[in-house]
N, CA, C and O atoms as a GROMACS GRO file, in nm:
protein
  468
    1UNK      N    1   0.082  -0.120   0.000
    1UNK     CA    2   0.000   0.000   0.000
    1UNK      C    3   0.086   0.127   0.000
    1UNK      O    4   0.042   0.219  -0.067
    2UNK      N    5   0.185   0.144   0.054
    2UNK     CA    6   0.297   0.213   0.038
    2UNK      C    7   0.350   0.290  -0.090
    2UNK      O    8   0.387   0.406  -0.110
    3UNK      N    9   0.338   0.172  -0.168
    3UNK     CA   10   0.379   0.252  -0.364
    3UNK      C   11   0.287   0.325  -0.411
    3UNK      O   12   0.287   0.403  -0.506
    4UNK      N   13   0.162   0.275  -0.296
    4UNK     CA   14   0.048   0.382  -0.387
    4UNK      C   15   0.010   0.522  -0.338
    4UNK      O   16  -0.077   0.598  -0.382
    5UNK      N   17   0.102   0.540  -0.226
    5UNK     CA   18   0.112   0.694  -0.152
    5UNK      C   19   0.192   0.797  -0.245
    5UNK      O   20   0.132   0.903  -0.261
    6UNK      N   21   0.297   0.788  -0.301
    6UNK     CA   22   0.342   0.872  -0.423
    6UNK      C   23   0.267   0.885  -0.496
    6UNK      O   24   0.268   0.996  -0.547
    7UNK      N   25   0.176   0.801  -0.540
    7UNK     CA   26   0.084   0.848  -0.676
    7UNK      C   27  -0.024   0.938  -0.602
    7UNK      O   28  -0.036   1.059  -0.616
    8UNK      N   29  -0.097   0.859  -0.525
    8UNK     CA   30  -0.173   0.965  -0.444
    8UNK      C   31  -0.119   1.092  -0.428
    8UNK      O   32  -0.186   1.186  -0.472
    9UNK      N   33   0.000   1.119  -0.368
    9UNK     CA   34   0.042   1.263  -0.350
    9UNK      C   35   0.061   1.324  -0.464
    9UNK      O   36   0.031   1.444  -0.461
   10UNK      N   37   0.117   1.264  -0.608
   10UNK     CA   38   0.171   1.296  -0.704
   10UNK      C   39  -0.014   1.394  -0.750
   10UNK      O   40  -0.027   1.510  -0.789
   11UNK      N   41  -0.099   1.313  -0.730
   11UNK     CA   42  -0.225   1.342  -0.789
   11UNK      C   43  -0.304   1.425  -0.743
   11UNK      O   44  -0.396   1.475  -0.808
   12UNK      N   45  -0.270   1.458  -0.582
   12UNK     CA   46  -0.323   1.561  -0.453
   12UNK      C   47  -0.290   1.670  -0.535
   12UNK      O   48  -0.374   1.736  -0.595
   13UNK      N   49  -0.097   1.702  -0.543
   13UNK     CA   50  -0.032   1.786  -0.598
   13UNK      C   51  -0.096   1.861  -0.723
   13UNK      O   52  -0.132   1.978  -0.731
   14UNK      N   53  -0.101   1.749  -0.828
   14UNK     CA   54  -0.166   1.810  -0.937
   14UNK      C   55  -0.292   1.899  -0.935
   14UNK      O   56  -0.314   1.996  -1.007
   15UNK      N   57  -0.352   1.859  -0.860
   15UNK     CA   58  -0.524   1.872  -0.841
   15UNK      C   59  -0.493   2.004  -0.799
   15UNK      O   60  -0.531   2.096  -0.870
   16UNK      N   61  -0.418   2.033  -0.674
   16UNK     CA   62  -0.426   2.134  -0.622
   16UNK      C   63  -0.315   2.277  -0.720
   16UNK      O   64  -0.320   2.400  -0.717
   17UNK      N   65  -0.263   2.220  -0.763
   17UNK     CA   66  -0.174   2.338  -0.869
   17UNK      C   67  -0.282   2.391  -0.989
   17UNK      O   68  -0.293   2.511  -1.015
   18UNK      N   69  -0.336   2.319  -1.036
   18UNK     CA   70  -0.438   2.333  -1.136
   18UNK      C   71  -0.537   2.436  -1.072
   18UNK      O   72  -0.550   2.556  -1.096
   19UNK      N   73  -0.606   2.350  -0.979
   19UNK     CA   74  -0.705   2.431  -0.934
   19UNK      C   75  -0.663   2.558  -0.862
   19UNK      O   76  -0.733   2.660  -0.864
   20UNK      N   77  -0.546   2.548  -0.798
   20UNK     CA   78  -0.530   2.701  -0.726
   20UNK      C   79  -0.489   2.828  -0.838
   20UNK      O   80  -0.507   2.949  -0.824
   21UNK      N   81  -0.412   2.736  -0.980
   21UNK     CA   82  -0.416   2.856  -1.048
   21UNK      C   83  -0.511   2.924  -1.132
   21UNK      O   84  -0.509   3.033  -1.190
   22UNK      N   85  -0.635   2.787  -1.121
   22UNK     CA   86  -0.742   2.866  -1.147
   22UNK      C   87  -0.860   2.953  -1.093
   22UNK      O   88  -0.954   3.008  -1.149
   23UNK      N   89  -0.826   2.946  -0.986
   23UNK     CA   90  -0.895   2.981  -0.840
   23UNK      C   91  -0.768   3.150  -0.847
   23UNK      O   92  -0.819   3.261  -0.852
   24UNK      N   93  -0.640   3.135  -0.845
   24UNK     CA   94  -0.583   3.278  -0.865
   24UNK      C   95  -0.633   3.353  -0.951
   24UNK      O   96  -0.671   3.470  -0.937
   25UNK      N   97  -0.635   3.265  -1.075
   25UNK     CA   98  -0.657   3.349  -1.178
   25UNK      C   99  -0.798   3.453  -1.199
   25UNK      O  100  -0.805   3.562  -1.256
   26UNK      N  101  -0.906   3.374  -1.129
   26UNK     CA  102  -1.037   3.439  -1.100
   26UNK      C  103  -1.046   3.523  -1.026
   26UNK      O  104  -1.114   3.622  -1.050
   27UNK      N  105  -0.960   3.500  -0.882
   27UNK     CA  106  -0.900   3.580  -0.815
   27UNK      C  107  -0.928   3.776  -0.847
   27UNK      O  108  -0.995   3.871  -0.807
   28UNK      N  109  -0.802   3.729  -0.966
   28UNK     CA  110  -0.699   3.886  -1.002
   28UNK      C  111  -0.766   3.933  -1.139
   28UNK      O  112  -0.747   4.043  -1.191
   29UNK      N  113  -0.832   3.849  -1.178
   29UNK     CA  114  -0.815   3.880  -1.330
   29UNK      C  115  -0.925   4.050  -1.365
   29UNK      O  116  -1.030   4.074  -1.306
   30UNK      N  117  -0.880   4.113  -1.440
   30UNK     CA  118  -0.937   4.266  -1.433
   30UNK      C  119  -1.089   4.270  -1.446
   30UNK      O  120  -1.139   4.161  -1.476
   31UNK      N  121  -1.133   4.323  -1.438
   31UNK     CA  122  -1.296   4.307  -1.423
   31UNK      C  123  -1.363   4.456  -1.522
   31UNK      O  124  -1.475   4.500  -1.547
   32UNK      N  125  -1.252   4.487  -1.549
   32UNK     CA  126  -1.326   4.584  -1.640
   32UNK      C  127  -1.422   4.604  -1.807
   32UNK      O  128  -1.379   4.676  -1.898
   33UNK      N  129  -1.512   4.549  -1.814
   33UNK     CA  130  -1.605   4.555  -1.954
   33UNK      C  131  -1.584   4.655  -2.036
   33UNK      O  132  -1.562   4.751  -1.962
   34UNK      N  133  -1.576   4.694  -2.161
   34UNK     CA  134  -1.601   4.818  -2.251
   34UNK      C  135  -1.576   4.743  -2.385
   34UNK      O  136  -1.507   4.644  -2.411
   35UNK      N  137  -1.677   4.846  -2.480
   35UNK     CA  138  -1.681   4.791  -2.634
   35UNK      C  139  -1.524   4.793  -2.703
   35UNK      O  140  -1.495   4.750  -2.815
   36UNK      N  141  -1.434   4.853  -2.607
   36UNK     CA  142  -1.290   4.871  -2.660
   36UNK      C  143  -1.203   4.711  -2.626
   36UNK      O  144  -1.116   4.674  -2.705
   37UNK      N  145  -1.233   4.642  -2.526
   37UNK     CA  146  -1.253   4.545  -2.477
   37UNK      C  147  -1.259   4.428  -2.589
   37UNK      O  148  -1.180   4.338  -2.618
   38UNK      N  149  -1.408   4.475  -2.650
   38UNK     CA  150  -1.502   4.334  -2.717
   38UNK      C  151  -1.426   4.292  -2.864
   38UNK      O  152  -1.438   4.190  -2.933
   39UNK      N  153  -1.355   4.398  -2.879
   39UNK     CA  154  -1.296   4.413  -3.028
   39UNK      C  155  -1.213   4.300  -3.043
   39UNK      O  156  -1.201   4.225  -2.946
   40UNK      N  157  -1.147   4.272  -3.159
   40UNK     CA  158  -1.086   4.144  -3.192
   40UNK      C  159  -0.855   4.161  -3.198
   40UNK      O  160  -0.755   4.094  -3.221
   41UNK      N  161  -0.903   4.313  -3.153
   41UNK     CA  162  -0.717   4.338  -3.102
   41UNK      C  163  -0.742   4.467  -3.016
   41UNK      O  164  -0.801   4.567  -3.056
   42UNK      N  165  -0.690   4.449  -2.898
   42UNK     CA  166  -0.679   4.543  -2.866
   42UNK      C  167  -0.600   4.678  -2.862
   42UNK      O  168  -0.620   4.789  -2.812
   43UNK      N  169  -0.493   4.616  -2.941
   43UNK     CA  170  -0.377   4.764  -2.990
   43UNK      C  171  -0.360   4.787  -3.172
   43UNK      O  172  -0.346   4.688  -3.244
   44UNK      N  173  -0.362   4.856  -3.200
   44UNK     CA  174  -0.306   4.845  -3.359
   44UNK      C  175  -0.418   4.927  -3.418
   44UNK      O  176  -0.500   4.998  -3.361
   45UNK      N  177  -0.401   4.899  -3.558
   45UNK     CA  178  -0.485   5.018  -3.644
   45UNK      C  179  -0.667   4.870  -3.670
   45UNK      O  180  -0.653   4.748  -3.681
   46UNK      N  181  -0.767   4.925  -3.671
   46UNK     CA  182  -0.915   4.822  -3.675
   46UNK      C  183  -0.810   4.759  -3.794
   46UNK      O  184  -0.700   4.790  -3.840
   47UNK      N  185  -0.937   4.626  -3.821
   47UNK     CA  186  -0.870   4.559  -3.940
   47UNK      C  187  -0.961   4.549  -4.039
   47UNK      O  188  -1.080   4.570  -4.012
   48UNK      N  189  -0.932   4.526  -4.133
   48UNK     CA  190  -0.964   4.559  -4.314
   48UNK      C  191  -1.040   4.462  -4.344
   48UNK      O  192  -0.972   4.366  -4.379
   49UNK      N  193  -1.194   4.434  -4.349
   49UNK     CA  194  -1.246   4.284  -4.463
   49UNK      C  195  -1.243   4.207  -4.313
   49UNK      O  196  -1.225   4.261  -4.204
   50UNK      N  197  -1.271   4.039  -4.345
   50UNK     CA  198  -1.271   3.953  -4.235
   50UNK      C  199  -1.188   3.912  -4.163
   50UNK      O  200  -1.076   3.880  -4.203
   51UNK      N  201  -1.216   3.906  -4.074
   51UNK     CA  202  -1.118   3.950  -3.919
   51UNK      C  203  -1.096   3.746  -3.900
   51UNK      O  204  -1.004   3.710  -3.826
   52UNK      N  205  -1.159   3.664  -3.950
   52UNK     CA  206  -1.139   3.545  -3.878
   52UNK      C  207  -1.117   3.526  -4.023
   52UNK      O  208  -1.188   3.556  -4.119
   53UNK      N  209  -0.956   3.448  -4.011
   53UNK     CA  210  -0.902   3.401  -4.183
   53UNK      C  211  -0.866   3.267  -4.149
   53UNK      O  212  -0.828   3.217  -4.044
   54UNK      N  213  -0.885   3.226  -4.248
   54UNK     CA  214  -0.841   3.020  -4.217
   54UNK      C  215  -0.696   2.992  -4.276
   54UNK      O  216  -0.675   2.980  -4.397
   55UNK      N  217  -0.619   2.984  -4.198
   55UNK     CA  218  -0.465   2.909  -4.173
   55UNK      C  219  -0.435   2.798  -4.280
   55UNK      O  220  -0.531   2.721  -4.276
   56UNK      N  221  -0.367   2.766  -4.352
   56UNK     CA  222  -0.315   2.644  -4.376
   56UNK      C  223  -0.298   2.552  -4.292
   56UNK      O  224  -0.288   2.595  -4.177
   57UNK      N  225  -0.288   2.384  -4.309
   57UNK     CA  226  -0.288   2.303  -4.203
   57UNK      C  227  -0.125   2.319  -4.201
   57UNK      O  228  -0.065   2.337  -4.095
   58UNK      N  229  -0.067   2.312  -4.314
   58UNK     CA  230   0.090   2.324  -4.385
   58UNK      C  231   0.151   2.380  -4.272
   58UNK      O  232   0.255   2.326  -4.234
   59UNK      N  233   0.115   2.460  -4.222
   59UNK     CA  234   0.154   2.550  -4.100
   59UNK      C  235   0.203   2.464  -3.987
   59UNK      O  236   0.313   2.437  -3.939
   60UNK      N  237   0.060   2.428  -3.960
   60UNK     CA  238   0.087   2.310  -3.814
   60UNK      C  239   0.166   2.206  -3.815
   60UNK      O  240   0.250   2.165  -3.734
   61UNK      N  241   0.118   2.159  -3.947
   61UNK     CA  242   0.226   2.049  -3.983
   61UNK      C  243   0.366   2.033  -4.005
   61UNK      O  244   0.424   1.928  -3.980
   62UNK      N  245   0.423   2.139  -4.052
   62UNK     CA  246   0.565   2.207  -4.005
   62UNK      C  247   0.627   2.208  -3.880
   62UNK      O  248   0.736   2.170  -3.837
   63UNK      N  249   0.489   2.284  -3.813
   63UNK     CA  250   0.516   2.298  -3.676
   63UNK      C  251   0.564   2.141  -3.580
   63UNK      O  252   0.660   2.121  -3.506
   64UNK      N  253   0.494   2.087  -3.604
   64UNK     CA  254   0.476   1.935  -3.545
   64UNK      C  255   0.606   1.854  -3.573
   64UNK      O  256   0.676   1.787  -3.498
   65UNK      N  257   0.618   1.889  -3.745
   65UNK     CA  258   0.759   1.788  -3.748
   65UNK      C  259   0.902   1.872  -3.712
   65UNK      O  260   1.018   1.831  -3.707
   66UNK      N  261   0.847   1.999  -3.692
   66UNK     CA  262   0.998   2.053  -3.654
   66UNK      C  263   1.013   2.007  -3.494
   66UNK      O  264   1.119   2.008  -3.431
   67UNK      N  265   0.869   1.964  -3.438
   67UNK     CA  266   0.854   1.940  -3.305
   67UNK      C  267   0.932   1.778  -3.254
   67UNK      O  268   0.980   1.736  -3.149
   68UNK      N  269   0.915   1.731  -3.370
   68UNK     CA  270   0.957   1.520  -3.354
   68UNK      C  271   1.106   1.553  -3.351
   68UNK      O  272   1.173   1.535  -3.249
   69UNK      N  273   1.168   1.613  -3.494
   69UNK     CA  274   1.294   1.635  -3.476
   69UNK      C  275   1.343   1.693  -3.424
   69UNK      O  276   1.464   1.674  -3.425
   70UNK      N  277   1.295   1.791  -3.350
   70UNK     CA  278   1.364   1.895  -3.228
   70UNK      C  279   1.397   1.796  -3.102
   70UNK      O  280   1.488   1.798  -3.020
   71UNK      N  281   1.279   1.702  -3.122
   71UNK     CA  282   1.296   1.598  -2.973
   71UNK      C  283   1.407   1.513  -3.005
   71UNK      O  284   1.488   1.470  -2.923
   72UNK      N  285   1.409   1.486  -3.149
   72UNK     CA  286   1.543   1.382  -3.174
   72UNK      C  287   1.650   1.466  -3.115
   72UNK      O  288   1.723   1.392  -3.049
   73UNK      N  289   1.674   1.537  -3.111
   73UNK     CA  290   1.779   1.630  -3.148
   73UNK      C  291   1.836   1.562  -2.940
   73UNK      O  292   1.929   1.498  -2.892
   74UNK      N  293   1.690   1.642  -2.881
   74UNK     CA  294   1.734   1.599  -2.749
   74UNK      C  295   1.750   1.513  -2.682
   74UNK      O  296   1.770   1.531  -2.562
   75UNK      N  297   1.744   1.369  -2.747
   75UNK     CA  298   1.767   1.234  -2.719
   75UNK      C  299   1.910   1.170  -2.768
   75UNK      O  300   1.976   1.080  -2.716
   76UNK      N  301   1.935   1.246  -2.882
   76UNK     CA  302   2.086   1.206  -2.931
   76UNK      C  303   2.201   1.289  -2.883
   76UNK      O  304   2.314   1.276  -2.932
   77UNK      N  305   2.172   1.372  -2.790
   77UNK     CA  306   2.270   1.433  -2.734
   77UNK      C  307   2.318   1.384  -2.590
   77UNK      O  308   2.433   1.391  -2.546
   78UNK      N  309   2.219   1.340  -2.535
   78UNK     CA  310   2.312   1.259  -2.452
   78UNK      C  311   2.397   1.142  -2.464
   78UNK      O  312   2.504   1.109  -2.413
   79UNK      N  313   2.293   1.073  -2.570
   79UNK     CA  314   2.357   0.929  -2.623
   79UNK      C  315   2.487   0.961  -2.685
   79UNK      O  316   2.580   0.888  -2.649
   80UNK      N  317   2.520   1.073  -2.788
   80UNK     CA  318   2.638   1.056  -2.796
   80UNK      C  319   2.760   1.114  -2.717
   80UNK      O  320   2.876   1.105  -2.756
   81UNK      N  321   2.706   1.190  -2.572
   81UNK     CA  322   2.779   1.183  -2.489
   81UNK      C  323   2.834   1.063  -2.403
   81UNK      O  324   2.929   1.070  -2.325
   82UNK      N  325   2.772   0.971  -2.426
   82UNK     CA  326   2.773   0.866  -2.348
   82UNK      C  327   2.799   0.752  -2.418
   82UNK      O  328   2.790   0.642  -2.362
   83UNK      N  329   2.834   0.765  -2.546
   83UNK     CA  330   2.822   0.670  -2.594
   83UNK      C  331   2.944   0.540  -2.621
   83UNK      O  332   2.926   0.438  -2.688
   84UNK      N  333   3.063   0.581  -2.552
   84UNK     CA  334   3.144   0.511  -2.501
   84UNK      C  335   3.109   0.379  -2.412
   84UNK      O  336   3.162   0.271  -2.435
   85UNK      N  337   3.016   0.399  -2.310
   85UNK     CA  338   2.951   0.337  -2.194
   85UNK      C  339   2.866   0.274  -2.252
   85UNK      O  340   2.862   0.160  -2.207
   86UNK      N  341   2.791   0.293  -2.338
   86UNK     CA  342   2.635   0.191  -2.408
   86UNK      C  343   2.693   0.100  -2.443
   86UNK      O  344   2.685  -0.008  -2.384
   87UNK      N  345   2.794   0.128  -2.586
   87UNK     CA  346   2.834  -0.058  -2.666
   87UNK      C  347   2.796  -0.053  -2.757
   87UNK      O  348   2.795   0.046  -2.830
   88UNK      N  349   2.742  -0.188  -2.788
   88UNK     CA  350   2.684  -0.196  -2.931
   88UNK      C  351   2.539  -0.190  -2.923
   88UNK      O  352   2.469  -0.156  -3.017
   89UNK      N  353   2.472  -0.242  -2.746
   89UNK     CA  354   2.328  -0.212  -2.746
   89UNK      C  355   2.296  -0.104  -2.755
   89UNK      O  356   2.192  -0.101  -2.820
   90UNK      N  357   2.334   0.019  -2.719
   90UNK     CA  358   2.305   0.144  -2.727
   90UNK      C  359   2.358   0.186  -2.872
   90UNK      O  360   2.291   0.278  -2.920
   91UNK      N  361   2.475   0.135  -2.962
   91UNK     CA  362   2.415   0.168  -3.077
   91UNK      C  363   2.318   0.093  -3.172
   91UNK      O  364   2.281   0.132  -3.282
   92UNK      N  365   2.290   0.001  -3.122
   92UNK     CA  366   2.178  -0.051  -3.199
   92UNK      C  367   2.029   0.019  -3.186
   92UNK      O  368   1.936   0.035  -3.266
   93UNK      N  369   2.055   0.059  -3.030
   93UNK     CA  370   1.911   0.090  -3.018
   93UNK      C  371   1.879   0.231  -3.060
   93UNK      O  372   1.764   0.266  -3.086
   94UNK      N  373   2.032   0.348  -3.069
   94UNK     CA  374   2.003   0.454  -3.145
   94UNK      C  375   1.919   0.494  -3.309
   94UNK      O  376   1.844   0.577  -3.362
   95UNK      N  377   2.015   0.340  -3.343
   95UNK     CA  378   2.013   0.318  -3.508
   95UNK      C  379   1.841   0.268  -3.550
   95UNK      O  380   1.780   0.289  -3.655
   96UNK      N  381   1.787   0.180  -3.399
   96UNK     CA  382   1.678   0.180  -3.394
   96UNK      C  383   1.557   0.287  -3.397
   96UNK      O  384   1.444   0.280  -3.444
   97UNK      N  385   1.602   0.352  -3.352
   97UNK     CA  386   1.531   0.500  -3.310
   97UNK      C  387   1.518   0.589  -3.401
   97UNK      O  388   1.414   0.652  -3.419
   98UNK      N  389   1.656   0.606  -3.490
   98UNK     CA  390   1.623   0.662  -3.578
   98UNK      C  391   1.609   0.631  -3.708
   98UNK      O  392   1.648   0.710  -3.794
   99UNK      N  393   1.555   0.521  -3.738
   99UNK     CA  394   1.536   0.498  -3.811
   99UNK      C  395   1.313   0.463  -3.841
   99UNK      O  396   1.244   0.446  -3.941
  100UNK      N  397   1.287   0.469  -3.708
  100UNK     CA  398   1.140   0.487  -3.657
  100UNK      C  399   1.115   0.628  -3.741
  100UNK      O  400   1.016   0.641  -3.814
  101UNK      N  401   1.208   0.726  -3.725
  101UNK     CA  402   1.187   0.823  -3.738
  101UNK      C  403   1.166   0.908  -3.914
  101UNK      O  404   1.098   0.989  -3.978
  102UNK      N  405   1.274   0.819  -3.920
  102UNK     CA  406   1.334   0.853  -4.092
  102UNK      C  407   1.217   0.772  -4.138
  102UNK      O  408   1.190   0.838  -4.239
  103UNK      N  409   1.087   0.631  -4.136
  103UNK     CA  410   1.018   0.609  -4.117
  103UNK      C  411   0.901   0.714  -4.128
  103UNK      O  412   0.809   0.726  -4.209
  104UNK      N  413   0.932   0.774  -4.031
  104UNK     CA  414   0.767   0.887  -3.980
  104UNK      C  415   0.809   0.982  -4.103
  104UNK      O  416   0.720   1.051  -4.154
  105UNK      N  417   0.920   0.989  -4.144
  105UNK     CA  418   0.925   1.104  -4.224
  105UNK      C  419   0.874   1.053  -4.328
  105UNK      O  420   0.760   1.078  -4.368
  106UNK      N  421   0.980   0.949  -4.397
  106UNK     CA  422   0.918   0.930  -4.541
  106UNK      C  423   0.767   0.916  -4.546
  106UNK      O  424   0.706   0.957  -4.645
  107UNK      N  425   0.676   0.837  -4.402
  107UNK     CA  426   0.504   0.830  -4.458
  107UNK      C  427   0.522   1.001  -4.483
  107UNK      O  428   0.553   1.028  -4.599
  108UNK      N  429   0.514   1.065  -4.432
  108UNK     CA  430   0.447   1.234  -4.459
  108UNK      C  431   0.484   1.295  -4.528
  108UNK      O  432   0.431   1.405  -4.546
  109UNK      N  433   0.624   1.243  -4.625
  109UNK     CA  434   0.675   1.275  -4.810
  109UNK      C  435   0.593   1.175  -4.872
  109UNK      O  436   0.570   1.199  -4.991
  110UNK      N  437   0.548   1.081  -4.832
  110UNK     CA  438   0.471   1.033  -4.900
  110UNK      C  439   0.344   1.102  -4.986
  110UNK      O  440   0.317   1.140  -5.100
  111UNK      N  441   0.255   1.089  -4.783
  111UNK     CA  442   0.158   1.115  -4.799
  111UNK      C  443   0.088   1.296  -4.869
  111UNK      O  444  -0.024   1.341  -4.892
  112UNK      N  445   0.243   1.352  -4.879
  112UNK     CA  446   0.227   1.465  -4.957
  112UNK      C  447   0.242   1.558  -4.811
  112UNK      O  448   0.314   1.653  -4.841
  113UNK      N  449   0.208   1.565  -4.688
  113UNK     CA  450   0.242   1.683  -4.582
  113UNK      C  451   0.343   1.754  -4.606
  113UNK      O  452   0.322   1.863  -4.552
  114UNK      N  453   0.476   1.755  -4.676
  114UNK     CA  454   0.518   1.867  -4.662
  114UNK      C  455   0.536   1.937  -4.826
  114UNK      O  456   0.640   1.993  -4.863
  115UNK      N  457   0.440   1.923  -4.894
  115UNK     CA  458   0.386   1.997  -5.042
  115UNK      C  459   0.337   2.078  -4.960
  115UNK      O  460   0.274   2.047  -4.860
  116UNK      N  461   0.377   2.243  -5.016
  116UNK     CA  462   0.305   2.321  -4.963
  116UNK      C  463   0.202   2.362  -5.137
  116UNK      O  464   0.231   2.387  -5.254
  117UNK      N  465   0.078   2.348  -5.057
  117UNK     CA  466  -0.010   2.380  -5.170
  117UNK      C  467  -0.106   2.527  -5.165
  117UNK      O  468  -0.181   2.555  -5.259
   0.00000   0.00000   0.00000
């Protein structure tokens, strides 16, 4: 019963960070209304034609894979600090890894995601 007191606390913790910063945030947050307020920016010159424009997905999707390989980036930096100490399992399992990856890439040259259209 013991192993299950860290999770419990781990989960008290959470509960209560969440909720107190949403409980601050209601707190403090300014209370002042006005039609200057309701507008869709509050600094800058009004804006021209329709104010809600639709994004490319191309965008996100950029975003995302610069996000996978940014993470590679931070997984192979320790490994090849260390990589004296691993062997051959640790390079196998690098070669494993990235190759999952080179994988994820080619489906999304495949599947056409990074055509920008």
């Amino acid at each position: 019963m013991s192993d299950w007191v860290g999770v419990a606390l781990f989960i008290v913790v959470g509960i209560v960070f969440g909720a107190g910063g949403l409980i601050t945030s209601f707190l403090i947050h300014p209370r002042s209304k006005n039609n200057f307020k309701q507008e869709t920016y509050e600094c800058g010159l009004p804006t021209e034609g329709p104010t809600w424009v639709r994004f490319k997905t191309q965008y996100f999707t950029y975003a995302l894979l610069f996000v996978i390989f940014d993470v590679e980036v931070i997984y192979l930096y320790p490994w090849a600090v260390s990589f004296e100490h691993l062997g051959l399992a640790g390079l196998i399992k690098m070669f494993l890894f990235i190759f999952i990856l080179i994988l994820g890439l080619w489906y999304a040259w495949k599947e056409g995601a990074l055509e920008w259209r």
